[in-house]
N, C-alpha and C positions, 0 to 999 in steps of 0.2 A: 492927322485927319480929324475932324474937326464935324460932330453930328450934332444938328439942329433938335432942338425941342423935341418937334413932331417928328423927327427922325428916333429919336433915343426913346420917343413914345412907343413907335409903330416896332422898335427892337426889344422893347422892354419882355413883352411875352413868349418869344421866342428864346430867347437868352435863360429867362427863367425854365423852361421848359428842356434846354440843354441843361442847366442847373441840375433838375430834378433828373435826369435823364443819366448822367456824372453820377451822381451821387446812388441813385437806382444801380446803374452800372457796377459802381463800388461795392455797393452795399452785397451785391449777387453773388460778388467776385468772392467775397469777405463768407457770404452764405455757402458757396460750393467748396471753398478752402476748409470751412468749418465742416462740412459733410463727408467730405473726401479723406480728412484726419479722421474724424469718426468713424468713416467704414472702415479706415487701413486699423483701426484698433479694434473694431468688432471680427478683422480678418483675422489681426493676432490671438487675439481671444478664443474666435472658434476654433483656430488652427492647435493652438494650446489642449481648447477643452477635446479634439478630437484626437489629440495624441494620448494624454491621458486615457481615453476611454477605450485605443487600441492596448496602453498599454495595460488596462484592467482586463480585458478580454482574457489576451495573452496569458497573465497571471490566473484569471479563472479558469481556462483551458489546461492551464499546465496543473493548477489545483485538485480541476476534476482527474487528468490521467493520473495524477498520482493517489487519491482517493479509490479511482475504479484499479487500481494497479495493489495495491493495500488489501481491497472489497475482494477481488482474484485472490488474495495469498490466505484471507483469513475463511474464504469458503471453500476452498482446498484444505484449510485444517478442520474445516468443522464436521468436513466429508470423511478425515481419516480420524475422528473421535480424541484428534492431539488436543483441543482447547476445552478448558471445562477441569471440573474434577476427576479423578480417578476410577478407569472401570472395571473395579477386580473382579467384579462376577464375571465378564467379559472376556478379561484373561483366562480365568477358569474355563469358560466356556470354550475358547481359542485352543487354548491345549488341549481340551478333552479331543476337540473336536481334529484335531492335528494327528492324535495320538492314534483316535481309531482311522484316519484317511489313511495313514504313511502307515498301519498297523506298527506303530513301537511296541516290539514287545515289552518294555521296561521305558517308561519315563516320568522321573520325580522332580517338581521344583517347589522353589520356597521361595517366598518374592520377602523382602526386607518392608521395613516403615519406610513413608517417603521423608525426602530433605529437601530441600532447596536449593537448586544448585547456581542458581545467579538470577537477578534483577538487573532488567532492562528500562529504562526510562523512556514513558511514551506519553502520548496524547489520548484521554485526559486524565490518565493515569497509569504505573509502573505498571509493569506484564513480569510477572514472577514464574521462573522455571523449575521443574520438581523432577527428580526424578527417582525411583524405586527400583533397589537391583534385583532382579530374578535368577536364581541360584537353578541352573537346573545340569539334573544328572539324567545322564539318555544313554539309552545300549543299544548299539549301531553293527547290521549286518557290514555294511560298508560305509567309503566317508560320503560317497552320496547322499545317503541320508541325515548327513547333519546338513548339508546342501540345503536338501528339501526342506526339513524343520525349518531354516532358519528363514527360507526364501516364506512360506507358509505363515510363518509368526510376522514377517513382516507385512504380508497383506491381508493379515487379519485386520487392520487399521483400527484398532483400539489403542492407540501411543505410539508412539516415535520410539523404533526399537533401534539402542543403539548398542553393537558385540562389545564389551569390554575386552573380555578374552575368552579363547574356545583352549581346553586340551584334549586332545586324543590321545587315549592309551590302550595297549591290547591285551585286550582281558583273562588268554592264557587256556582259554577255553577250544579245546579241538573238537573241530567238527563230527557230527554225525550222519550217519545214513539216514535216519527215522525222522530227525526234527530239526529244525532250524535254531540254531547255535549262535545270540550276537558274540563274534571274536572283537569289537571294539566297544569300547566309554568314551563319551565324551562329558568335560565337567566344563559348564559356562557361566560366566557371568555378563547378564545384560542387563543395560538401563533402560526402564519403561520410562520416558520423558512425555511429560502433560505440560501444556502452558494454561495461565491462569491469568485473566486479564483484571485485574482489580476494578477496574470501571466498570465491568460486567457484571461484578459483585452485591455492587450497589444500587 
């Protein structure tokens, strides 16, 4: 088919117009491809940066229970006077005070120098254990009464009392009508345990 001059005149602008129309077309095609790769990368990205940030949550959450779980154990020791130095006037105090509640008629003890009895590695610093033995001799109507003493001593909360060993023996002593007679002794050894947190120190 075969167009005249004035034919290929009157199709010239038309054609161009498809041309530009083609090429528009393409070009959009080319601009929504390029958009559409870009968002599906901005999806992986955000999808990336929001897992990450569940999984720092997570990690802070678990950071804090373990933090407030720690904060619980060390205001529990600070309640029972276990962290820190050593409170011998306290002990003193503790026994006297034991001595006249449970009226001991006879009770002596003697607390040793303290030692170390092991190092725990911590954050941000070792936590060092001590402990001091208390030598005590008691004259006991019955063995309830070392009962009490020891139930007493230990909610004195001045240290972490821990029995090494108790003995009872019978002291050979027959009773009287007139006075009260302890027929037993008991000889014990306990550790007065303190912890000492070297961070604290400083």
């Amino acid at each position: 088919m075969n167009f005249t001059a004035a034919e290929l005149k009157k199709l010239a602008l038309p054609l161009l117009l498809l041309v530009v129309l083609i090429s528009a077309g393409a070009g959009l095609i080319l601009w929504i491809q390029s958009e559409q790769k870009l968002a599906e990368q901005q999806l992986v990205a955000a999808r990336a940066e929001r897992t990450q940030a569940r999984e720092r949550l997570t990690r802070i959450a678990e950071e804090e229970k373990e933090v407030n779980d720690k904060l619980a154990v060390y205001r529990q020791l600070k309640s029972l006077h276990i962290l820190g130095e050593e409170q011998r006037l306290e002990w003193a105090d503790a026994m006297t005070r034991i001595r006249t509640t449970r009226e001991l008629l006879d009770l002596r003890y003697l607390v040793d120098r303290q030692r170390l009895i092991g190092t725990f590695a911590g954050k941000p610093a070792a936590v060092d254990f001590f402990a001091s033995t208390m030598k005590v001799d008691v004259a006991l109507l019955h063995e309830g009464d070392l009962l009490a003493f020891l139930r007493d001593l230990r909610d004195s909360a001045n240290a972490y009392y821990s029995v090494r060993r108790c003995t009872i023996t019978r002291t050979g002593t027959a009773a009287t009508g007139t006075s009260i007679v302890p027929r037993l002794r008991a000889e014990c050894e306990i550790d007065l345990i303190t912890i000492l947190d070297r961070a604290a120190k400083t």
